[in-house]
C-alpha atoms as an extended CHARMM CRD file, in Angstrom:
* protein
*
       194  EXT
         1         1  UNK       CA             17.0910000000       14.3630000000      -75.5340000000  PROA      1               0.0000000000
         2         2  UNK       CA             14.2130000000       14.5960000000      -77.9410000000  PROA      2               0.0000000000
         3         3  UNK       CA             12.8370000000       11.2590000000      -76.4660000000  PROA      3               0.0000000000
         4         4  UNK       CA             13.1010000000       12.8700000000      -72.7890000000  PROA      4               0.0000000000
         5         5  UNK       CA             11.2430000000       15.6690000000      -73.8720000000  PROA      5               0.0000000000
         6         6  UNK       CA              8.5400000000       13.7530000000      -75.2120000000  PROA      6               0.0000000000
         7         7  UNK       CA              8.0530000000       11.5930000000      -72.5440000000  PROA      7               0.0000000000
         8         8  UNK       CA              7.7640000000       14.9920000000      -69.8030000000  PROA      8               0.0000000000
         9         9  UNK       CA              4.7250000000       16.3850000000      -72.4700000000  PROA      9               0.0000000000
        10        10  UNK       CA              3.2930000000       13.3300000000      -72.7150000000  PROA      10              0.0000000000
        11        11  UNK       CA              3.1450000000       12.9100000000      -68.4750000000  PROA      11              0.0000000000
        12        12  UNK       CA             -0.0100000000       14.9200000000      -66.8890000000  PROA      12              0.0000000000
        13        13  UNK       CA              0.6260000000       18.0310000000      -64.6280000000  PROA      13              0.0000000000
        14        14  UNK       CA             -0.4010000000       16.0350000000      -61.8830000000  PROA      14              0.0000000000
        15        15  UNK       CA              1.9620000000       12.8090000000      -62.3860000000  PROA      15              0.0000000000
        16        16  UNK       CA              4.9240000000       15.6990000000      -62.9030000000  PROA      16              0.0000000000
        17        17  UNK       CA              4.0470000000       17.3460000000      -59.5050000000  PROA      17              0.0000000000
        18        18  UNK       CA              3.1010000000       13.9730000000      -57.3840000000  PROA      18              0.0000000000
        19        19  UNK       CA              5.5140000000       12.9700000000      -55.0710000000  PROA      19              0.0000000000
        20        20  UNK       CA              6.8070000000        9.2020000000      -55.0230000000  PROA      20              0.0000000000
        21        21  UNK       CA              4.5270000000        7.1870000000      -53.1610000000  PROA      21              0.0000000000
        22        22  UNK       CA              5.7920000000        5.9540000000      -49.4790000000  PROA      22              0.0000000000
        23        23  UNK       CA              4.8580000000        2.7150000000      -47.4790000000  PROA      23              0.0000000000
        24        24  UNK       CA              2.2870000000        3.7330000000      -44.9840000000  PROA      24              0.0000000000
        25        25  UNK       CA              3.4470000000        3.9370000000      -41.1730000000  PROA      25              0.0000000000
        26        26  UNK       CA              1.7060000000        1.7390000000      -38.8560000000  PROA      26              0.0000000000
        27        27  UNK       CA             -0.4390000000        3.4940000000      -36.4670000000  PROA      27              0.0000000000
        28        28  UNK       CA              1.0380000000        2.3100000000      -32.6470000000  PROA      28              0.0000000000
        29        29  UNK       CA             -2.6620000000        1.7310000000      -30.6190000000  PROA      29              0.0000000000
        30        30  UNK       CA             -1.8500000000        2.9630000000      -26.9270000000  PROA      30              0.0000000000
        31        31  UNK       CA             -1.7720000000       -0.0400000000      -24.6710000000  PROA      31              0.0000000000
        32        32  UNK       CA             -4.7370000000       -0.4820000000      -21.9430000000  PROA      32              0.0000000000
        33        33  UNK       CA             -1.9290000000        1.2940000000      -19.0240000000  PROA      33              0.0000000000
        34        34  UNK       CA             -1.5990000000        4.1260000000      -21.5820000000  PROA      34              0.0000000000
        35        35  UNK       CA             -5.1090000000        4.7830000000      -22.0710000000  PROA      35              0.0000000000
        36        36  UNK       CA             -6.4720000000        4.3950000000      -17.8410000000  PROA      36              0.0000000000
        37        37  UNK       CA             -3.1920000000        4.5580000000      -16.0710000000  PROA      37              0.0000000000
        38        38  UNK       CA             -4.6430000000        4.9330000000      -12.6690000000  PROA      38              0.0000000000
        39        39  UNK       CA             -6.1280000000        1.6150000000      -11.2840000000  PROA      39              0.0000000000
        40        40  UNK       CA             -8.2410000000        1.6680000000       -7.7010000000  PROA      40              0.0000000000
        41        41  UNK       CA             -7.9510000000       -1.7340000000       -5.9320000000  PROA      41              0.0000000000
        42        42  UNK       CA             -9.5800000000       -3.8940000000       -3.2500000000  PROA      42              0.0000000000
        43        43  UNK       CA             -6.6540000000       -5.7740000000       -1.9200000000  PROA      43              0.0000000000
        44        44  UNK       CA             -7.1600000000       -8.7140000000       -0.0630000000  PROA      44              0.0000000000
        45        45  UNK       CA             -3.3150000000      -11.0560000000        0.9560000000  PROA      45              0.0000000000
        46        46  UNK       CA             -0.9550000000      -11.7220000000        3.2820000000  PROA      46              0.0000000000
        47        47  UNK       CA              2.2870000000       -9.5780000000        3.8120000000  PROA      47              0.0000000000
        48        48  UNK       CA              0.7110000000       -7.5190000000        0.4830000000  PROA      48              0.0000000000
        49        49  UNK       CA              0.7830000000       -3.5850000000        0.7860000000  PROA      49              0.0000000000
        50        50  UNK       CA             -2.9170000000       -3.3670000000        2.2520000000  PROA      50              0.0000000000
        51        51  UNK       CA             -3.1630000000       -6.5550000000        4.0660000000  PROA      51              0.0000000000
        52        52  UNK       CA             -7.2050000000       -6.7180000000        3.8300000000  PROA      52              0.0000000000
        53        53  UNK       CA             -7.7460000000       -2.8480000000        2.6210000000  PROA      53              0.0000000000
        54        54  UNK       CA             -7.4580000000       -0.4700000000       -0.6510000000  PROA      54              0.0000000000
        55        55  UNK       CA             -4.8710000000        0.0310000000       -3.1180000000  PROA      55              0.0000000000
        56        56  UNK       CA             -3.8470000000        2.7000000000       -5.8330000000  PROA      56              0.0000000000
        57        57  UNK       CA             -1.7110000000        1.8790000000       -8.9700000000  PROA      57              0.0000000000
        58        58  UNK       CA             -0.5350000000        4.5870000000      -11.5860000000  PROA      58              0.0000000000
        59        59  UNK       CA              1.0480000000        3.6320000000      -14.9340000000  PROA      59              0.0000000000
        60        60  UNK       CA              3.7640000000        6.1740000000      -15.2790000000  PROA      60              0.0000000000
        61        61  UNK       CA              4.6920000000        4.0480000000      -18.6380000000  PROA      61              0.0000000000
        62        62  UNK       CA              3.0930000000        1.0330000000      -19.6570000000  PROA      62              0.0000000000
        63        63  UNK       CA              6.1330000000       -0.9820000000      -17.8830000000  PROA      63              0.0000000000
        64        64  UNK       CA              6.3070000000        1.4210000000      -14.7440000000  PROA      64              0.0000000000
        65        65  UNK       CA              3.6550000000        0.9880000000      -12.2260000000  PROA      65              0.0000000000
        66        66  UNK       CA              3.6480000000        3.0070000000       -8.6090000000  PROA      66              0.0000000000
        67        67  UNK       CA              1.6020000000        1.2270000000       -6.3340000000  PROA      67              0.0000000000
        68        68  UNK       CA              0.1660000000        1.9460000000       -2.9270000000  PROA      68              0.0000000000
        69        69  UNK       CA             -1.9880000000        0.6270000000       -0.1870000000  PROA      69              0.0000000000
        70        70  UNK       CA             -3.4710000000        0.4130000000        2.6840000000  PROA      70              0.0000000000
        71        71  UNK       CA             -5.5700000000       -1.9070000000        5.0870000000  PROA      71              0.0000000000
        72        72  UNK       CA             -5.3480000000       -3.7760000000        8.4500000000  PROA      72              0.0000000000
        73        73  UNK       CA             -4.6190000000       -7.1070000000        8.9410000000  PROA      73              0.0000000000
        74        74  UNK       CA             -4.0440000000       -8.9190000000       12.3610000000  PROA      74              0.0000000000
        75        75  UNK       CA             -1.0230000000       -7.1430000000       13.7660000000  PROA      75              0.0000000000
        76        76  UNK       CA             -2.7570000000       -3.7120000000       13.4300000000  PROA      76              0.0000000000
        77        77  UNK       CA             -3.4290000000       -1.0240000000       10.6450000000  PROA      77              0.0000000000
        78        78  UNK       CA             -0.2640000000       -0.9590000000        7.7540000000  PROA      78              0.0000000000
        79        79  UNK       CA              0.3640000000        0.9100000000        4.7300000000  PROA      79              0.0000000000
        80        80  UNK       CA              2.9590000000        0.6530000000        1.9930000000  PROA      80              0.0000000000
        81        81  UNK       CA              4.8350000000        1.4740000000       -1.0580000000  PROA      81              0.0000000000
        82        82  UNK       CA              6.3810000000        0.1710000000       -4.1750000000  PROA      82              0.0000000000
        83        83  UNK       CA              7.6340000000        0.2970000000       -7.7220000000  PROA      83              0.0000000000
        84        84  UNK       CA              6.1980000000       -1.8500000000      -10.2600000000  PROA      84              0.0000000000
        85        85  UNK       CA              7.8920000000       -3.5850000000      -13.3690000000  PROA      85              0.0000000000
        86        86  UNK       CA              5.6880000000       -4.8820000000      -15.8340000000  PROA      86              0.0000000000
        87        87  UNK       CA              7.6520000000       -7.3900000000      -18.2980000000  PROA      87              0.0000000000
        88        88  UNK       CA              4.8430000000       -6.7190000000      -21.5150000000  PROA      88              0.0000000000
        89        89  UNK       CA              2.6270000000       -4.0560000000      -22.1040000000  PROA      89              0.0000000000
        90        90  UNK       CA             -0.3070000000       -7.2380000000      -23.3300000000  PROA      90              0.0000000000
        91        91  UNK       CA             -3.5500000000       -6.7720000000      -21.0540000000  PROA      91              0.0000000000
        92        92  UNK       CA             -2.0320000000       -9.5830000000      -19.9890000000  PROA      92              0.0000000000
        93        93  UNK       CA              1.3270000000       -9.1920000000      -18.2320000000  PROA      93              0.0000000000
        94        94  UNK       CA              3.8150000000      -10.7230000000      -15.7750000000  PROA      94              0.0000000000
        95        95  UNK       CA              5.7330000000       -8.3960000000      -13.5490000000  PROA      95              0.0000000000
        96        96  UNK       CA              8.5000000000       -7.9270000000      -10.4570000000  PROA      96              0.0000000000
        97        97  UNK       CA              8.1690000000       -5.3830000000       -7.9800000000  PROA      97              0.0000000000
        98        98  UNK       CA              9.7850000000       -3.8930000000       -4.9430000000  PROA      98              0.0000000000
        99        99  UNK       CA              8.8310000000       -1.9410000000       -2.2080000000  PROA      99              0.0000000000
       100       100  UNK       CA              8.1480000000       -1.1340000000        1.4650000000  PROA      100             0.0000000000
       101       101  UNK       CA              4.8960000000       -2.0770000000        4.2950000000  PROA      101             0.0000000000
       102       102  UNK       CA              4.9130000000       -0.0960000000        7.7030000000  PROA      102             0.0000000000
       103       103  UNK       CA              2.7380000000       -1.7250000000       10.1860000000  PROA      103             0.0000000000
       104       104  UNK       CA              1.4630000000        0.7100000000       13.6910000000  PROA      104             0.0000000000
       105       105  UNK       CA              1.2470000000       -2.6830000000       15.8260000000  PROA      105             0.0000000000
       106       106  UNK       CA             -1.2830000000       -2.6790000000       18.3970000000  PROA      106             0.0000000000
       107       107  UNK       CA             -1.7880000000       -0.3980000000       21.0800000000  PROA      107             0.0000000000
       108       108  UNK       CA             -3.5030000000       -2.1700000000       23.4950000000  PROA      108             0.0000000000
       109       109  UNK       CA             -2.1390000000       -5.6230000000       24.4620000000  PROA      109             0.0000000000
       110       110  UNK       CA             -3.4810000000       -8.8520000000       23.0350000000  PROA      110             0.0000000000
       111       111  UNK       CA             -4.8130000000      -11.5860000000       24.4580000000  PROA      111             0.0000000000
       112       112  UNK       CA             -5.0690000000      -15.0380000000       23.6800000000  PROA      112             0.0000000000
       113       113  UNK       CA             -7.1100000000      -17.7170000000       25.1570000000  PROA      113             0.0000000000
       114       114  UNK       CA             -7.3310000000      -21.1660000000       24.4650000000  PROA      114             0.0000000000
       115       115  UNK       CA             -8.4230000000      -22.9420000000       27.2630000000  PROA      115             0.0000000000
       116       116  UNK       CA             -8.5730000000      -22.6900000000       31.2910000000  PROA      116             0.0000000000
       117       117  UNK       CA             -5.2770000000      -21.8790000000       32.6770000000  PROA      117             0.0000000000
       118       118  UNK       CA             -3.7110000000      -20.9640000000       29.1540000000  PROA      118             0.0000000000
       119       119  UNK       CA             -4.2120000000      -17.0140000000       28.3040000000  PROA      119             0.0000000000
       120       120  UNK       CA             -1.3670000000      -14.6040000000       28.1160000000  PROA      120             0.0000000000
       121       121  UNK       CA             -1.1650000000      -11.3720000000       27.0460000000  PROA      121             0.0000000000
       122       122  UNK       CA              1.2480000000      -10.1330000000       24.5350000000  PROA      122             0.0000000000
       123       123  UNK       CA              2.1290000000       -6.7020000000       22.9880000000  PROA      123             0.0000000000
       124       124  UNK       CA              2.5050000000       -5.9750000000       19.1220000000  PROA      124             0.0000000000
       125       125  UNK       CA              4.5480000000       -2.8260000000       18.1240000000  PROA      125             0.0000000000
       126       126  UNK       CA              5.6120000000       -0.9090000000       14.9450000000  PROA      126             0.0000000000
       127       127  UNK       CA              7.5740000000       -2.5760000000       12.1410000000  PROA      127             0.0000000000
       128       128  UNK       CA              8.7360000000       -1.8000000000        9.0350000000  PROA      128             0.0000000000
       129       129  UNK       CA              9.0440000000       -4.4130000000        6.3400000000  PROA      129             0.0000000000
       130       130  UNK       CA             10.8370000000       -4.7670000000        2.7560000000  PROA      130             0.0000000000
       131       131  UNK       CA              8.9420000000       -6.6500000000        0.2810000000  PROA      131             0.0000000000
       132       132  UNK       CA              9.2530000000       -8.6060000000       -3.2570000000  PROA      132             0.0000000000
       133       133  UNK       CA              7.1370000000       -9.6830000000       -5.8750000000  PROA      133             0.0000000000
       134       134  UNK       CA              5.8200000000      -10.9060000000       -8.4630000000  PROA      134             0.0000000000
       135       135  UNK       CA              2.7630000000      -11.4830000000      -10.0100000000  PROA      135             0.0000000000
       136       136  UNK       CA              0.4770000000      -11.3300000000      -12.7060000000  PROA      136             0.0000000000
       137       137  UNK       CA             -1.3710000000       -8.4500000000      -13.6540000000  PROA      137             0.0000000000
       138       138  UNK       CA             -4.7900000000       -8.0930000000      -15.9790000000  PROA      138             0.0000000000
       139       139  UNK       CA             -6.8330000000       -5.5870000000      -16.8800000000  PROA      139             0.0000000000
       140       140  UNK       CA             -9.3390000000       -5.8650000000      -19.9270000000  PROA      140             0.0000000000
       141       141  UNK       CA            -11.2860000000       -3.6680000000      -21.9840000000  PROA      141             0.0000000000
       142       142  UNK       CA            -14.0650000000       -2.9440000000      -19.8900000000  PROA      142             0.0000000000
       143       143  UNK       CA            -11.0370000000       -1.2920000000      -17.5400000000  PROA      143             0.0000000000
       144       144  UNK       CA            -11.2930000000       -3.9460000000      -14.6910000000  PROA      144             0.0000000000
       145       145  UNK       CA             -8.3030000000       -4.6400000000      -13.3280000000  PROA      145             0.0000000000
       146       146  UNK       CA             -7.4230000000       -8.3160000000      -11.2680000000  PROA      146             0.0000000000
       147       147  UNK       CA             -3.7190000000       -8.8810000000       -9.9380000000  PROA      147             0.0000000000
       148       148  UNK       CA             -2.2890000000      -12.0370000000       -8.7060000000  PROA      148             0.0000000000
       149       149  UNK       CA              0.8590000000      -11.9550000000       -6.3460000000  PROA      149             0.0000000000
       150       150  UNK       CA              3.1740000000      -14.3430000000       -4.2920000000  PROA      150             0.0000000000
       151       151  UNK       CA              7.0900000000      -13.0040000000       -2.7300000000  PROA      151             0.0000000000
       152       152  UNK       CA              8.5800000000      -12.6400000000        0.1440000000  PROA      152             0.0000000000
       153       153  UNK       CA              8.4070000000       -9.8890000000        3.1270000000  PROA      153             0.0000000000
       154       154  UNK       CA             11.6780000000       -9.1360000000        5.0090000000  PROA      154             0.0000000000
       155       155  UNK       CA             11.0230000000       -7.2870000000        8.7740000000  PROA      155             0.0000000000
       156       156  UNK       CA             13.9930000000       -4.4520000000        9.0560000000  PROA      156             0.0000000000
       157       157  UNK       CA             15.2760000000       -4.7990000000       11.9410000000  PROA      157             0.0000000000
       158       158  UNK       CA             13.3470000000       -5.8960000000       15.0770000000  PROA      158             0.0000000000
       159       159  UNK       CA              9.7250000000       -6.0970000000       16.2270000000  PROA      159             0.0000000000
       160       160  UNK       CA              8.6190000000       -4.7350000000       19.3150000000  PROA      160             0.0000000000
       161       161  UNK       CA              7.0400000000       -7.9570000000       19.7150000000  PROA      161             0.0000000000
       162       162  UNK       CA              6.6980000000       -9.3890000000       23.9970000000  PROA      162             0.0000000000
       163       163  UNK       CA              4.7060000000      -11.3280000000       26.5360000000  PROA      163             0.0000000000
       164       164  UNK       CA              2.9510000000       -8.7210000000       29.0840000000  PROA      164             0.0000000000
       165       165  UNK       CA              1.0700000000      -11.4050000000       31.1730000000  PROA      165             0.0000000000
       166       166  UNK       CA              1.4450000000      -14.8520000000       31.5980000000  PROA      166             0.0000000000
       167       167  UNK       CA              3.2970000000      -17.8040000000       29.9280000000  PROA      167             0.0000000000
       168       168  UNK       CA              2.7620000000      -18.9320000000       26.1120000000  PROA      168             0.0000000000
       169       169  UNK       CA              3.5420000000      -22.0360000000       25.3910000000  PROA      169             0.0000000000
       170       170  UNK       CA              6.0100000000      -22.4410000000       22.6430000000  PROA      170             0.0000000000
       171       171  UNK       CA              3.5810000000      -23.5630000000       20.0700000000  PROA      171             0.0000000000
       172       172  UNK       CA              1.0960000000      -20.0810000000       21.2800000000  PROA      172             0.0000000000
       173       173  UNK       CA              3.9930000000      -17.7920000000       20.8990000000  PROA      173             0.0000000000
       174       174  UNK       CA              5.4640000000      -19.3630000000       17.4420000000  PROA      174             0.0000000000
       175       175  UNK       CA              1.6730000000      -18.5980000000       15.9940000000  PROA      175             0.0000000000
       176       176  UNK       CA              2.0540000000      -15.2590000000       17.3900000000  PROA      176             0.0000000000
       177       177  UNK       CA              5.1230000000      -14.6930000000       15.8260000000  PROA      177             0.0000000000
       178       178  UNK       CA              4.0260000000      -16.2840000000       12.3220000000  PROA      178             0.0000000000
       179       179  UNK       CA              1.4560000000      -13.3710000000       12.2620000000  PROA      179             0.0000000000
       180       180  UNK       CA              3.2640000000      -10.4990000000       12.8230000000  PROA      180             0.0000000000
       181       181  UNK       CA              6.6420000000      -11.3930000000       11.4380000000  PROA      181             0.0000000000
       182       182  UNK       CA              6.9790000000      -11.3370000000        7.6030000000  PROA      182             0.0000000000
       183       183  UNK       CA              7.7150000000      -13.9920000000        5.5370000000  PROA      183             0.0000000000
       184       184  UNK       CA              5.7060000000      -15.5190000000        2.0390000000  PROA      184             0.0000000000
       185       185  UNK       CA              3.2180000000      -12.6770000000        0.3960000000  PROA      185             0.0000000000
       186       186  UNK       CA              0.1430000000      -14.0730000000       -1.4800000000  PROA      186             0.0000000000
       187       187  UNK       CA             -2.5960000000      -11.7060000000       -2.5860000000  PROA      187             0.0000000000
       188       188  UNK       CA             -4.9120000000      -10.8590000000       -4.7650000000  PROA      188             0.0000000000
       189       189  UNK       CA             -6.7470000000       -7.9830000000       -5.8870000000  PROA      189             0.0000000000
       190       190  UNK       CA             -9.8630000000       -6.3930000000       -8.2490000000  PROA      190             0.0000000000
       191       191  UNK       CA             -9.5520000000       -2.7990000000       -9.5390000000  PROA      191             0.0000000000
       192       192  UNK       CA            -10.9580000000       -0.4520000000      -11.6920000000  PROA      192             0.0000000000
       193       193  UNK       CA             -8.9430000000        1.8490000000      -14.4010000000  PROA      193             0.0000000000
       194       194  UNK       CA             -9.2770000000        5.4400000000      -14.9040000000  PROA      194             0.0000000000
């Protein structure tokens, strides 16, 4: 007991009263979504959200992206919406996503003509479309923002899609369905975050 109180007098104030020393906590930097979660895109693809127009993305978590857009593209003006999934939080990051286009069609019919006797006319109405992704996605530290994307674009349901004058031939009318019918998505875009 003597020795224990010898050792406690010997021991400063301060070494008495200092707690035991802890391993310092790493400090978690915010990723690049965290920090600009809202991204404004020029879209440019085919079957994308904005065909050839403008997109908005907001990073609701660094793995959750809403995305919108919209643009024109041959079968008329279109917009659409989807949900994001980002599979890292790198600048750098692959990702899946989900979502819906709806294209107006084309109020006036359309004609097409390739030669002498071979025009018809043809008439391009709404459609909605489901569509799925994926991609990569980029954005560095000077907040630019590029996106890479190929999928697929299912129509729902059918297209108001028919010949108002004259006779396609089958490879005319096969074009003019390739066009306005879905199928493969392949896009790109540049952005800026905010």
């Amino acid at each position: 007991m003597l020795t224990a109180a010898l050792v406690w007098l010997a021991l400063t104030p301060d070494e008495v009263a200092a707690p035991p020393a802890t391993a310092a906590q790493p400090v978690r930097e915010a990723s690049i979504r965290e920090a600009h979660p809202l991204v404004l895109r020029v879209d440019i693809g085919w079957n994308t959200l904005a065909g050839l127009g403008l997109g908005a993305s907001w990073a609701a978590t660094p793995h959750l992206i809403a995305e919108v857009g919209a643009g024109f593209v041959l079968s008329g003006p279109k917009a659409g919406a989807r949900v994001r999934w980002n599979l890292t939080t790198g600048d750098l990051t692959p990702f899946i996503a989900i979502g819906g286009i709806w294209s107006a069609g084309r109020g006036a019919p359309q004609t097409v003509n390739q030669g002498k006797d071979d025009e018809f006319s043809f008439h391009v109405g709404q459609a909605a479309y489901v569509q799925g992704t994926a991609g990569l996605d980029y954005q560095d530290g000077d907040r630019v923002s590029y996106r890479f994307e190929v999928g697929w674009a299912q129509a729902l349901g059918h297209r108001d899609l028919h010949v108002v004058a004259g006779t396609p031939t089958k490879a005319d009318w096969n074009e003019v369905r390739f066009i306005s019918g879905g199928g493969p998505v392949l896009g790109g875009s540049v952005g800026y975050a905010f």
